[in-house]
N, CA, C and O atoms as a printed pandas DataFrame, in Angstrom:
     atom_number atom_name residue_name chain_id  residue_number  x_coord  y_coord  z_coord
0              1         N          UNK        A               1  109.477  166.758   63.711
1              2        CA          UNK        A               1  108.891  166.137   64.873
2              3         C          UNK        A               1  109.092  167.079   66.061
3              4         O          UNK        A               1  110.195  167.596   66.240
4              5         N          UNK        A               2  107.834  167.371   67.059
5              6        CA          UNK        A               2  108.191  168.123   67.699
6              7         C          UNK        A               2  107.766  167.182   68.787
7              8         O          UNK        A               2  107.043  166.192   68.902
8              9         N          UNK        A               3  109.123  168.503   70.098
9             10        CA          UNK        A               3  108.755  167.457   71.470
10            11         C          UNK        A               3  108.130  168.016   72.455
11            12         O          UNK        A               3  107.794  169.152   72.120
12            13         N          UNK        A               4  107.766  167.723   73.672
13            14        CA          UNK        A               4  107.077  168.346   74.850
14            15         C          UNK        A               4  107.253  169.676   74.627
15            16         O          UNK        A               4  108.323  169.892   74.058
16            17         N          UNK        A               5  106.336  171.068   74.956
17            18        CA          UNK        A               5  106.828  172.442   74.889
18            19         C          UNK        A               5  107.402  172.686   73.443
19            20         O          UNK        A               5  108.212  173.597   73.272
20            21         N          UNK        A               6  107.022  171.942   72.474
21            22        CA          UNK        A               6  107.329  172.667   70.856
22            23         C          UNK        A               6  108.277  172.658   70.477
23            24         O          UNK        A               6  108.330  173.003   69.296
24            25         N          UNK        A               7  109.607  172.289   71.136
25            26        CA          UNK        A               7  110.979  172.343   70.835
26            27         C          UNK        A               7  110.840  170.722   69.907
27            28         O          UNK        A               7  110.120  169.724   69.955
28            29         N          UNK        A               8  111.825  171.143   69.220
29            30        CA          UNK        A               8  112.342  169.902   68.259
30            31         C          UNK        A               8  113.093  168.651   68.744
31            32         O          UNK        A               8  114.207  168.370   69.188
32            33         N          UNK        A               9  112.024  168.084   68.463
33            34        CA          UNK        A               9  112.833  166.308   69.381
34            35         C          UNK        A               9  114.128  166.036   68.667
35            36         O          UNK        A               9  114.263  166.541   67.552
36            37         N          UNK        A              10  115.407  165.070   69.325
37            38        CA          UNK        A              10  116.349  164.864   68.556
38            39         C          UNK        A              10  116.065  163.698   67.806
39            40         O          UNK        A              10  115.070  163.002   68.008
40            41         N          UNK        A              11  117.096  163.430   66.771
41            42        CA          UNK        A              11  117.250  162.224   66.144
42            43         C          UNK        A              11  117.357  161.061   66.370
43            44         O          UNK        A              11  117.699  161.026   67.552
44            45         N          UNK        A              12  117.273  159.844   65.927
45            46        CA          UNK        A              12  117.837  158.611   66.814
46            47         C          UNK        A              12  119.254  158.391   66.387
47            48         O          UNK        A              12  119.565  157.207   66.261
48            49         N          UNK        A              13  120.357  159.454   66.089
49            50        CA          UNK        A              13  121.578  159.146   65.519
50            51         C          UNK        A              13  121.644  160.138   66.396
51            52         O          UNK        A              13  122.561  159.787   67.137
52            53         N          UNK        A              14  121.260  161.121   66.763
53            54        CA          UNK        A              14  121.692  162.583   68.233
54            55         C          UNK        A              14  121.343  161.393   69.516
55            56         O          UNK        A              14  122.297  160.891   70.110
56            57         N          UNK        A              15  120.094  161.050   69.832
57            58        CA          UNK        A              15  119.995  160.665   70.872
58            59         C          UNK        A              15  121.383  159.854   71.260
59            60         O          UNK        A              15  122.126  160.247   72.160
60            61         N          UNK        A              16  121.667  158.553   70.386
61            62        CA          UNK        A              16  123.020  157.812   70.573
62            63         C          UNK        A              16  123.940  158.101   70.041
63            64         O          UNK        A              16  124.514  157.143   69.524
64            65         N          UNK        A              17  124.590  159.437   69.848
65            66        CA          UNK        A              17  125.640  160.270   69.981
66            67         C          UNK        A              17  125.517  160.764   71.705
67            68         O          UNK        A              17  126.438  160.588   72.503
68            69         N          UNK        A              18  124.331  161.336   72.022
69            70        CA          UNK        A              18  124.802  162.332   72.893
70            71         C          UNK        A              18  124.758  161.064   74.314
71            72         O          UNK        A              18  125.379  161.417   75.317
72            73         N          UNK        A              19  124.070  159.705   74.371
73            74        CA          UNK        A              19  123.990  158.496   74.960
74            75         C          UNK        A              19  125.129  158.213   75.094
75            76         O          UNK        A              19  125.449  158.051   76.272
76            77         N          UNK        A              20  126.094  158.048   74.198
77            78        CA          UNK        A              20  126.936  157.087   74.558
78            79         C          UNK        A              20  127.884  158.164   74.772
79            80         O          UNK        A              20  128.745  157.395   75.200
80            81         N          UNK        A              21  128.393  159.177   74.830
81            82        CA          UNK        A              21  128.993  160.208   75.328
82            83         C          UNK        A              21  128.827  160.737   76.750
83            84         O          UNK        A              21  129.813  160.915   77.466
84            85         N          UNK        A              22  127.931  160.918   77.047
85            86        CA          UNK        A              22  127.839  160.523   78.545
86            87         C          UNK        A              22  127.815  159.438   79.199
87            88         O          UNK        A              22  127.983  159.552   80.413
88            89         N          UNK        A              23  127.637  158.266   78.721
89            90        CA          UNK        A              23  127.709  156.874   79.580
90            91         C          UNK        A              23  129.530  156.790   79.371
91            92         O          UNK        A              23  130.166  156.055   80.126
92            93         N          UNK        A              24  130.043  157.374   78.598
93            94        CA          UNK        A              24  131.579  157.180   78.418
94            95         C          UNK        A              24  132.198  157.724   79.484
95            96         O          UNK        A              24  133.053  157.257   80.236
96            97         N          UNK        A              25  131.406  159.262   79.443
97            98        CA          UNK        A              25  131.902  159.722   81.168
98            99         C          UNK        A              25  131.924  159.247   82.289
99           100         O          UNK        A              25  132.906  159.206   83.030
100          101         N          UNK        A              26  130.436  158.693   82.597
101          102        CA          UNK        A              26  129.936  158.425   83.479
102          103         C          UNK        A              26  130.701  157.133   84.405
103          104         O          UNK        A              26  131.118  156.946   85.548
104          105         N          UNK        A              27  130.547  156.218   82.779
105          106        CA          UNK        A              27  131.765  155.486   83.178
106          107         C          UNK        A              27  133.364  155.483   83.789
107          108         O          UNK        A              27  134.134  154.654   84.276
108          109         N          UNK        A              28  133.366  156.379   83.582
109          110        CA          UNK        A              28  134.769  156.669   83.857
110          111         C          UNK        A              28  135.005  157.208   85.239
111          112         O          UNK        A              28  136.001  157.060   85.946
112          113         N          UNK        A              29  133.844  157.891   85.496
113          114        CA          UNK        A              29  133.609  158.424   86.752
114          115         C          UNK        A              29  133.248  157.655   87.390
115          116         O          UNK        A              29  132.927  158.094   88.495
116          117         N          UNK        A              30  133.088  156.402   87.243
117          118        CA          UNK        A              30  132.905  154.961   88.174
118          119         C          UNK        A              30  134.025  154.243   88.288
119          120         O          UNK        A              30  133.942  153.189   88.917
120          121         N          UNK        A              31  135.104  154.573   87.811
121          122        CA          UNK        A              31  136.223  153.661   87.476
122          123         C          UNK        A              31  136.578  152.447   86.562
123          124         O          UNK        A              31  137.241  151.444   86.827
124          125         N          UNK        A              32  135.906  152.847   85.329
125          126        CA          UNK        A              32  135.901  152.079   84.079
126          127         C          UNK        A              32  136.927  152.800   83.315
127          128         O          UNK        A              32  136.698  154.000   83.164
128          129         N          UNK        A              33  137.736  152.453   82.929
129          130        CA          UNK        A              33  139.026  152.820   82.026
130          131         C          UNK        A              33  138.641  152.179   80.443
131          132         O          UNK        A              33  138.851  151.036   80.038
132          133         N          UNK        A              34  137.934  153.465   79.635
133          134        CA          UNK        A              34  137.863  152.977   78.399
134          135         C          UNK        A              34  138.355  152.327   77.782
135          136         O          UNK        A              34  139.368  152.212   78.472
136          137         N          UNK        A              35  138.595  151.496   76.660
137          138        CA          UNK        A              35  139.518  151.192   76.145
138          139         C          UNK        A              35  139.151  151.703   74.464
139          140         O          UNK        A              35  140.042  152.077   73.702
140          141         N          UNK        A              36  137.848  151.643   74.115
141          142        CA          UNK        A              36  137.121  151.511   72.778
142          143         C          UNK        A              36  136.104  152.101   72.678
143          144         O          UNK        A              36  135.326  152.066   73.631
144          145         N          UNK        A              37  135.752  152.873   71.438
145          146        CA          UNK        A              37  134.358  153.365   71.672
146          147         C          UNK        A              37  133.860  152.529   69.950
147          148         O          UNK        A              37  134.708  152.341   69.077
148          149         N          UNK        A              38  132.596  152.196   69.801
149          150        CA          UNK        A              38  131.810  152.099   68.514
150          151         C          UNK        A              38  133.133  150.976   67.705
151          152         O          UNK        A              38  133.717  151.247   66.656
152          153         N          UNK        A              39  133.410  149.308   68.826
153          154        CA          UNK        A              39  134.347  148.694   67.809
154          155         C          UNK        A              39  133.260  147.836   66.979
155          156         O          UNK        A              39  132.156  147.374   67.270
156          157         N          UNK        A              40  134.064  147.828   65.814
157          158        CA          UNK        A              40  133.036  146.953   64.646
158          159         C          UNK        A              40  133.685  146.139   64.118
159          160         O          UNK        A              40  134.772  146.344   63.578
160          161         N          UNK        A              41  133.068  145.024   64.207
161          162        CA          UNK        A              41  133.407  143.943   62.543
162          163         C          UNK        A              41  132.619  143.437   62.405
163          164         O          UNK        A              41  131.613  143.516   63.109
164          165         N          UNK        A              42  132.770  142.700   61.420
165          166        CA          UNK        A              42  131.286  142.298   60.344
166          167         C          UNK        A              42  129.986  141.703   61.214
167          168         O          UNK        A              42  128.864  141.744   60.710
168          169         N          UNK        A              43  130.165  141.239   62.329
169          170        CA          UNK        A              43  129.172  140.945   63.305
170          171         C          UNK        A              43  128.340  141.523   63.611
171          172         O          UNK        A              43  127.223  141.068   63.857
172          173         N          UNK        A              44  128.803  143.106   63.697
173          174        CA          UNK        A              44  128.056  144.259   63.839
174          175         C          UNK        A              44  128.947  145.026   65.392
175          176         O          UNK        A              44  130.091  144.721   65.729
176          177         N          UNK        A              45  128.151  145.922   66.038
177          178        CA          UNK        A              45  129.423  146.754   66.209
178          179         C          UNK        A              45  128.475  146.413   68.389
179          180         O          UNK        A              45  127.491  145.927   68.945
180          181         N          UNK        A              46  130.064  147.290   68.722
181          182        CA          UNK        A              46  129.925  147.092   70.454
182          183         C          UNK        A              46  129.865  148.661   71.030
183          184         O          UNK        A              46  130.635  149.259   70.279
184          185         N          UNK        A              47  129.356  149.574   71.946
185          186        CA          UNK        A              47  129.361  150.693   72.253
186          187         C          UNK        A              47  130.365  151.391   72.384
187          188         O          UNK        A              47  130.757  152.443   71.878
188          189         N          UNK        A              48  131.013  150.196   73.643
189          190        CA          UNK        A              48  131.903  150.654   74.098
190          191         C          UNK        A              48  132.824  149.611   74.977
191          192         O          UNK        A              48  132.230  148.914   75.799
192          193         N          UNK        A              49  134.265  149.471   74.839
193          194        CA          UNK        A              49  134.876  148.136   75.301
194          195         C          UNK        A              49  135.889  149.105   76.232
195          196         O          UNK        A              49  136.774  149.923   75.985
196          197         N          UNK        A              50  135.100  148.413   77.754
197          198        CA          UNK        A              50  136.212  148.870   78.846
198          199         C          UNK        A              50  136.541  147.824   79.592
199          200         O          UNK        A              50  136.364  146.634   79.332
200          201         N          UNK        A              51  137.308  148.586   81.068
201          202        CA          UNK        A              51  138.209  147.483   81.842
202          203         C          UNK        A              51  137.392  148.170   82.735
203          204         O          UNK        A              51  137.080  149.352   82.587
204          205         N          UNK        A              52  136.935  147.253   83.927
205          206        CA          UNK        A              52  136.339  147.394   84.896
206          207         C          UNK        A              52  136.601  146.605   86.330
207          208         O          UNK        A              52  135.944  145.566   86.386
208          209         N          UNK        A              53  137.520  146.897   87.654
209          210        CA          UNK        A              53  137.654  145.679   88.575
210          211         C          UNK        A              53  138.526  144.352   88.114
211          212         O          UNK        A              53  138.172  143.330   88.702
212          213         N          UNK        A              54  139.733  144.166   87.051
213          214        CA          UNK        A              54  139.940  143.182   86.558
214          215         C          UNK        A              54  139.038  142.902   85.578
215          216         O          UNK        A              54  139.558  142.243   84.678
216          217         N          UNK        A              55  137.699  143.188   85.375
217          218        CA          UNK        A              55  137.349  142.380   83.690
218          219         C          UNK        A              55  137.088  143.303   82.609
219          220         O          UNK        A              55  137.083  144.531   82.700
220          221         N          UNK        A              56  136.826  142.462   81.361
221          222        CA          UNK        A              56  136.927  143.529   80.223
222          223         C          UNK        A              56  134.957  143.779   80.207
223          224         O          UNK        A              56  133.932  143.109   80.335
224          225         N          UNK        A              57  135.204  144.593   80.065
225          226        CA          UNK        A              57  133.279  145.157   79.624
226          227         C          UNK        A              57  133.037  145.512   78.598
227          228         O          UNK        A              57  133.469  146.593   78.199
228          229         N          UNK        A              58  132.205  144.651   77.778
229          230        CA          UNK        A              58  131.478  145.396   76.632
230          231         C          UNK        A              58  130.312  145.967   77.393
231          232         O          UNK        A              58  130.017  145.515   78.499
232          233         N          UNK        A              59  129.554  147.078   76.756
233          234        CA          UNK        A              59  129.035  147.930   77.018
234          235         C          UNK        A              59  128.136  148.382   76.273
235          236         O          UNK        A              59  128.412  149.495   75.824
236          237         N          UNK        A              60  126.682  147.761   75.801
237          238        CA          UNK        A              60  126.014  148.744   75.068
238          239         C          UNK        A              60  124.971  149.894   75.728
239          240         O          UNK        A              60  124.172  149.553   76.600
240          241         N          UNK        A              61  125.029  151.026   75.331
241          242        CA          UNK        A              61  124.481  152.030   75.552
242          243         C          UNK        A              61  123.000  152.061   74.758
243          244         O          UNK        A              61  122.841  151.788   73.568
244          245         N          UNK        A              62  121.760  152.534   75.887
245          246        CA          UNK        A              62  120.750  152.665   75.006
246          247         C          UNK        A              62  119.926  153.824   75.816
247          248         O          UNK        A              62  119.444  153.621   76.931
248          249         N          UNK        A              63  119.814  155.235   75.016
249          250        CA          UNK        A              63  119.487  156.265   74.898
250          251         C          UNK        A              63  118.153  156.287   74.469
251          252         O          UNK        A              63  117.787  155.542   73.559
252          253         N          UNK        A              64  117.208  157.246   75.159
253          254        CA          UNK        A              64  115.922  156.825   75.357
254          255         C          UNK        A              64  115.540  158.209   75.733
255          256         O          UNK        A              64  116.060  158.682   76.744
256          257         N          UNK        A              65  114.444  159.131   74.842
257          258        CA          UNK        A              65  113.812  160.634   75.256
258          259         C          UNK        A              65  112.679  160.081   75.842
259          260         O          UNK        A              65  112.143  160.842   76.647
260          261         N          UNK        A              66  112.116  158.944   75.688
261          262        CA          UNK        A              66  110.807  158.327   76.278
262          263         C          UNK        A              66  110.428  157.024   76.886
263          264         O          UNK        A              66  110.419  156.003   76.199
264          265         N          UNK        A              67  110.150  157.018   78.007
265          266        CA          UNK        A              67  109.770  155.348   78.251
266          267         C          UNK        A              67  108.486  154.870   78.513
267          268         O          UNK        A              67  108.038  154.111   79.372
268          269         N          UNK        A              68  107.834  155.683   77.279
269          270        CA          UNK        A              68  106.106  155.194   77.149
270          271         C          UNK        A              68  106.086  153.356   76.456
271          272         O          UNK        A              68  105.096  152.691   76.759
272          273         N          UNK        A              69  106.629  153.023   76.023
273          274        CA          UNK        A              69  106.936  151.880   75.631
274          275         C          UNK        A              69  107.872  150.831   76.607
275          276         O          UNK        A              69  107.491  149.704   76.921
276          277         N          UNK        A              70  108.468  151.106   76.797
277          278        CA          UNK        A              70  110.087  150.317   77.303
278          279         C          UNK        A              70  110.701  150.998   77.986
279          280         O          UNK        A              70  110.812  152.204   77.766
280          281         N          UNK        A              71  111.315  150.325   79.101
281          282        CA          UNK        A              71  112.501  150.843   79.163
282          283         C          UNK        A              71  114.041  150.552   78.359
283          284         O          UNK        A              71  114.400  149.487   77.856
284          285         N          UNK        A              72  114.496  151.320   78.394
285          286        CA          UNK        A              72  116.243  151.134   77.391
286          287         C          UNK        A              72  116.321  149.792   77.407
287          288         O          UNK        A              72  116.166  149.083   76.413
288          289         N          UNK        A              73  116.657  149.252   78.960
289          290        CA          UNK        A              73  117.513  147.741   78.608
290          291         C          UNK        A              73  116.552  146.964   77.602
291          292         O          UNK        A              73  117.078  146.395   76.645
292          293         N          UNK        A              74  115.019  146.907   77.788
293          294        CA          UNK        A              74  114.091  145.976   77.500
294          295         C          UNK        A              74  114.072  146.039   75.758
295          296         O          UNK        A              74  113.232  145.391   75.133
296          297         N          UNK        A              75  115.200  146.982   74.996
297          298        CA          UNK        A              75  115.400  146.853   73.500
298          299         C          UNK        A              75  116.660  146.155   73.379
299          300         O          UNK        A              75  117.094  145.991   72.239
300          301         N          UNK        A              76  117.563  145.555   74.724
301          302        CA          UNK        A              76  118.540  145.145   73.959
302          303         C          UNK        A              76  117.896  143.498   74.244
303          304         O          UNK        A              76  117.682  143.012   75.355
304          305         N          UNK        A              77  117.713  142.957   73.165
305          306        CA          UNK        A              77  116.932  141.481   73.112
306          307         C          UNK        A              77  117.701  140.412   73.463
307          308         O          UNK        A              77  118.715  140.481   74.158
308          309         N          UNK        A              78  117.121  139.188   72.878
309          310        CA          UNK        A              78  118.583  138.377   72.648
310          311         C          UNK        A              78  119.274  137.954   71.492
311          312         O          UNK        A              78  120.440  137.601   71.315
312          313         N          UNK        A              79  118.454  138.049   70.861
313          314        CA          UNK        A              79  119.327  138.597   69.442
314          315         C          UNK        A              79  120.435  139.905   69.391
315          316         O          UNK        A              79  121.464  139.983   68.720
316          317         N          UNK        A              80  119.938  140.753   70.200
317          318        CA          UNK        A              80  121.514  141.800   70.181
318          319         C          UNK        A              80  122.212  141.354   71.391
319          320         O          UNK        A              80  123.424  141.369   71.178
320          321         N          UNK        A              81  122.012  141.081   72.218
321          322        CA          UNK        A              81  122.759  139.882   73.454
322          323         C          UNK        A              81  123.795  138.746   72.230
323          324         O          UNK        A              81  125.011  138.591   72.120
324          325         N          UNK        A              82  123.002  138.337   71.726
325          326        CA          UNK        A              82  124.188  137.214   70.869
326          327         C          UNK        A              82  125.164  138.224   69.836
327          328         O          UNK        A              82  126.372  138.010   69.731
328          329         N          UNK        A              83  124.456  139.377   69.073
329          330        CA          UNK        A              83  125.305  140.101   68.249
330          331         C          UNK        A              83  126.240  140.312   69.068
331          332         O          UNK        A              83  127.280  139.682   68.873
332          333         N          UNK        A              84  126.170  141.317   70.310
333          334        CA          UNK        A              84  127.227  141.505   71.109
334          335         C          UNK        A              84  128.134  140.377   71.603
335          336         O          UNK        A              84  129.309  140.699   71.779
336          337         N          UNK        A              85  127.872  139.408   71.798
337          338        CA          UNK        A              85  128.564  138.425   72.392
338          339         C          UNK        A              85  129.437  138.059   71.399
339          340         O          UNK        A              85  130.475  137.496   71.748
340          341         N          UNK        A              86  129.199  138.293   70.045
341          342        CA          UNK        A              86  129.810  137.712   68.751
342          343         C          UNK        A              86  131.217  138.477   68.544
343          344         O          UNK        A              86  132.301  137.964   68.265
344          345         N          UNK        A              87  130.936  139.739   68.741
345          346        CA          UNK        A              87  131.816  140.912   68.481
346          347         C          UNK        A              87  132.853  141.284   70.119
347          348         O          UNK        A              87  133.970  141.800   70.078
348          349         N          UNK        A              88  132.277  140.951   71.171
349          350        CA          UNK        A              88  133.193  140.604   72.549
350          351         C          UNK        A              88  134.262  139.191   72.169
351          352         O          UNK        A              88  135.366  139.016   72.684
352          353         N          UNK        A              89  133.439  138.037   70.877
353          354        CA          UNK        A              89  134.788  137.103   71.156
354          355         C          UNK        A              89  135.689  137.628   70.027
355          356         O          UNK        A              89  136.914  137.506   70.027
356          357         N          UNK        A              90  134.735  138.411   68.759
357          358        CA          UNK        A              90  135.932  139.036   67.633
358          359         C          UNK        A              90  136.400  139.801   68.460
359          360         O          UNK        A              90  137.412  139.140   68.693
360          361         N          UNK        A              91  136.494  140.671   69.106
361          362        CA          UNK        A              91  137.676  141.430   70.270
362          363         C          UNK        A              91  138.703  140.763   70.851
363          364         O          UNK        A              91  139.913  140.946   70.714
364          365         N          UNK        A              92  138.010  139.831   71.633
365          366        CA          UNK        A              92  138.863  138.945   72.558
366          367         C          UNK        A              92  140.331  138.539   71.485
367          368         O          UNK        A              92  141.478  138.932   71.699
368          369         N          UNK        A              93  139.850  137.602   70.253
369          370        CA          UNK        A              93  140.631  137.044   69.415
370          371         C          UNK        A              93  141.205  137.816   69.187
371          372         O          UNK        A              93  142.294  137.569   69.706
372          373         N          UNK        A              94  141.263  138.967   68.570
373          374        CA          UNK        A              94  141.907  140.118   67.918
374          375         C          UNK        A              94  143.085  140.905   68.748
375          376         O          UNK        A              94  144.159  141.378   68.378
376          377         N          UNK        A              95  142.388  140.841   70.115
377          378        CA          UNK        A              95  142.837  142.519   71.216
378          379         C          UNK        A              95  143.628  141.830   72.455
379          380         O          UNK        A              95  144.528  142.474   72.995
380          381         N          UNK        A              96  143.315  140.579   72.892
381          382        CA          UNK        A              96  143.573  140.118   74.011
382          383         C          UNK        A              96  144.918  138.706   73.644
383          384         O          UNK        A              96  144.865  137.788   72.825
384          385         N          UNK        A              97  145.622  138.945   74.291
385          386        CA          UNK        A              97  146.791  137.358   74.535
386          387         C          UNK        A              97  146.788  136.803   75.760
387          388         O          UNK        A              97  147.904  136.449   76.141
388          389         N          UNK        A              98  145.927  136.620   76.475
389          390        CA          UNK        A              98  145.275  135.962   77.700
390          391         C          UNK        A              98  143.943  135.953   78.206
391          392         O          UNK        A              98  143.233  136.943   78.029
392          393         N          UNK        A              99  143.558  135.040   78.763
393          394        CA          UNK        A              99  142.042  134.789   79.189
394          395         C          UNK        A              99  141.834  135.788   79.759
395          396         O          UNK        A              99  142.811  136.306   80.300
396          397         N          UNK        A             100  140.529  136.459   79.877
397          398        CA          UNK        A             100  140.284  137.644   80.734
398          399         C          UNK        A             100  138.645  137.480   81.284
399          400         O          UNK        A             100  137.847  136.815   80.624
400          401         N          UNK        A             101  138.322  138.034   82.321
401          402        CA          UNK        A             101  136.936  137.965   82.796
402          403         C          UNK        A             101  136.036  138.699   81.816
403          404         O          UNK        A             101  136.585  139.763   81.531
404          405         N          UNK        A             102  135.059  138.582   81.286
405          406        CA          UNK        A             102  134.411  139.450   80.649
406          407         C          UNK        A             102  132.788  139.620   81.226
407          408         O          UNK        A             102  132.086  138.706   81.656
408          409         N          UNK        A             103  132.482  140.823   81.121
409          410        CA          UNK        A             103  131.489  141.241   81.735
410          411         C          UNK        A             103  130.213  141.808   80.731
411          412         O          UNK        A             103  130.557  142.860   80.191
412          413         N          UNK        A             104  128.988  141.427   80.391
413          414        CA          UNK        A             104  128.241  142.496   79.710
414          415         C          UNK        A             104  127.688  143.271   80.789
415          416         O          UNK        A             104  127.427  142.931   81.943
416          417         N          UNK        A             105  127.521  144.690   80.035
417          418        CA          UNK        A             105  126.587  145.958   80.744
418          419         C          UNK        A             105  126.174  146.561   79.987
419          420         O          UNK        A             105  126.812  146.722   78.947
420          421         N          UNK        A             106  124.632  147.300   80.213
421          422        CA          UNK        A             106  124.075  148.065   79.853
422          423         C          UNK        A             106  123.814  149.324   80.751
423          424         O          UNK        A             106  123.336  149.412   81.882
424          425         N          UNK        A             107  124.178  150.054   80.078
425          426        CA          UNK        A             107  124.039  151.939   80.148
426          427         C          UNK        A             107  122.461  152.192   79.516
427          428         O          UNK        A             107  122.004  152.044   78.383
428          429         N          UNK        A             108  121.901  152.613   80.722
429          430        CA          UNK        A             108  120.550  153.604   80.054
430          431         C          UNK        A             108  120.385  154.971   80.740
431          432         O          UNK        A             108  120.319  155.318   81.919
432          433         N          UNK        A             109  120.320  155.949   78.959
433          434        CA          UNK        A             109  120.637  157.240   79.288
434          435         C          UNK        A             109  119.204  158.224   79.097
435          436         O          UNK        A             109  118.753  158.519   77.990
436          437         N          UNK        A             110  118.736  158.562   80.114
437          438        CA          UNK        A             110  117.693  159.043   79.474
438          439         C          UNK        A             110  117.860  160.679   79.272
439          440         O          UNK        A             110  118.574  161.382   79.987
440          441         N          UNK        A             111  116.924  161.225   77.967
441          442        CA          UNK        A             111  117.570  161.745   77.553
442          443         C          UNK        A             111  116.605  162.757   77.427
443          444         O          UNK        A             111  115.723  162.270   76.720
444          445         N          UNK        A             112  116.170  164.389   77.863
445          446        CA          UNK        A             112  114.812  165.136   77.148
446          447         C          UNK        A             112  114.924  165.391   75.545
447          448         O          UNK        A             112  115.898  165.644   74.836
448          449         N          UNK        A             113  113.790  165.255   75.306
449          450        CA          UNK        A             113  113.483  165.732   73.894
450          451         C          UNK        A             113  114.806  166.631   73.299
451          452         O          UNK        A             113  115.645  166.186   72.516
452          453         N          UNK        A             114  114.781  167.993   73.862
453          454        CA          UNK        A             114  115.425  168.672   73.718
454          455         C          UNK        A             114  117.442  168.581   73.868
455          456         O          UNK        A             114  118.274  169.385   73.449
456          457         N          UNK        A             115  117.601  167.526   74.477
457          458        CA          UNK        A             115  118.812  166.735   74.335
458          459         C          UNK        A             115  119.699  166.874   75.890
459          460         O          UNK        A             115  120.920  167.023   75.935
460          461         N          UNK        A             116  118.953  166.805   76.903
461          462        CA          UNK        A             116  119.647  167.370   78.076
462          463         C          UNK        A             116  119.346  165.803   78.814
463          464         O          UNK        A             116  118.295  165.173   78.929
464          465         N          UNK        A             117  120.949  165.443   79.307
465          466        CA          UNK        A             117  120.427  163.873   79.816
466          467         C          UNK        A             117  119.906  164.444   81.289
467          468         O          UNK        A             117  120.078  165.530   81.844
468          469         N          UNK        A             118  119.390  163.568   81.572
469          470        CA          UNK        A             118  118.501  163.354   83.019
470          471         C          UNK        A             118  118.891  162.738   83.676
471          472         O          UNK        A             118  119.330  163.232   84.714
472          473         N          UNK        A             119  118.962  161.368   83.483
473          474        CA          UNK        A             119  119.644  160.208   84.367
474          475         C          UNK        A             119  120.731  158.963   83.370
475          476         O          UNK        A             119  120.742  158.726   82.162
476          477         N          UNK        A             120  121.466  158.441   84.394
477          478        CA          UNK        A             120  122.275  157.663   83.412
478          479         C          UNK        A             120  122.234  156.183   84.417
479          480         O          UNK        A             120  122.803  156.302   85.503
480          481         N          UNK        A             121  121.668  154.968   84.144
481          482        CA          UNK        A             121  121.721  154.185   84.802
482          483         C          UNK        A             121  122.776  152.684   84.468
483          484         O          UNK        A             121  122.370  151.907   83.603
484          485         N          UNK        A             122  123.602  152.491   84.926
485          486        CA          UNK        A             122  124.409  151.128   84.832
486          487         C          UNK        A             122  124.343  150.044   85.071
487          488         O          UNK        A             122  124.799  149.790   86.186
488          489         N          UNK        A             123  123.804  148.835   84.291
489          490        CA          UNK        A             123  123.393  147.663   84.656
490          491         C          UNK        A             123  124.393  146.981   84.547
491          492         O          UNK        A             123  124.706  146.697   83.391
492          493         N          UNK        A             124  125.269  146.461   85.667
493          494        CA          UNK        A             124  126.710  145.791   85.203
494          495         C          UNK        A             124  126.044  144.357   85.336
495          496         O          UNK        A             124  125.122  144.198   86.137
496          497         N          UNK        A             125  126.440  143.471   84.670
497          498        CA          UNK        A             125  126.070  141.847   84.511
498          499         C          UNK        A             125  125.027  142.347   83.505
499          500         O          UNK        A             125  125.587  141.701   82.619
500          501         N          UNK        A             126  124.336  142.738   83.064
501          502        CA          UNK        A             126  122.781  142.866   82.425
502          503         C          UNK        A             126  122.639  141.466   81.447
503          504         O          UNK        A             126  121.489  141.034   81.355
504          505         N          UNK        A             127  123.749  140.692   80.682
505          506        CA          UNK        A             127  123.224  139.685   80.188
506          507         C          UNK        A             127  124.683  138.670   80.500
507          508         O          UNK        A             127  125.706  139.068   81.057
508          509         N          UNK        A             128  124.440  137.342   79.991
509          510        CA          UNK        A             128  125.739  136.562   79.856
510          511         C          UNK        A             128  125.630  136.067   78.467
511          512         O          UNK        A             128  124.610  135.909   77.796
512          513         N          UNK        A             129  127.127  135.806   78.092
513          514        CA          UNK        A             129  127.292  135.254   76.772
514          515         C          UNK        A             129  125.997  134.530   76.136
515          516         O          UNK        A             129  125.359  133.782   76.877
516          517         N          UNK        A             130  125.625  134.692   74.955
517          518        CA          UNK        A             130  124.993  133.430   74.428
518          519         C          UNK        A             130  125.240  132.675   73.216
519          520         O          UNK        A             130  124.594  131.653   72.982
């Protein structure tokens, strides 16, 4: 597959490698203190689980070389809104021994063909539990 100017577009396993690697930074450079990257259980999996201002943030990242279709957030549905929400309370149960604020956000990283991010945008609140 080739991209703009003939160079070789990346993968959709490069794009969200090199996505959620910079939203990890980026984050951090906002004052998000990681805690987790890619946690999973059988629910299916979370990007990235940080601390943000007092609350905990799940975090999915969505990496994007094109927005002829969509933009990033407009693929996380509500069906992956509930996956995530499923796997924020398997966390909670698992990771946490007190109530904590929890926050969803979405990271959209856009990304050229060629793999050089462009912009990284942070939607903090982007959904609530469902």
């Amino acid at each position: 597959m080739l991209g703009r100017g003939g160079k070789k577009a990346k993968t959709r396993q490069e794009l969200a490698r090199i996505g959620e690697e910079h939203a990890a930074r980026y984050l951090r450079s906002l004052g998000y203190r990681v805690r987790e990257r890619n946690y999973r259980t059988r629910s299916g999996e979370v990007d990235i689980v940080a601390e943000h201002k007092g609350a905990l943030v799940f975090v999915e990242v969505k990496a994007r070389s094109s927005t002829d279709f969509a933009e990033p957030r407009e693929s996380v549905t509500t069906a992956k809104q509930r996956q995530i929400a499923r796997v924020a309370a398997s966390y909670l149960g698992a990771r946490e021994r007190r109530e904590r604020v929890t926050r969803f956000d979405v990271v959209e990283v856009f990304v050229t063909p060629e793999g050089r991010v462009e912009k990284l945008n942070v939607i903090a609140g982007a959904f609530e539990a469902r």
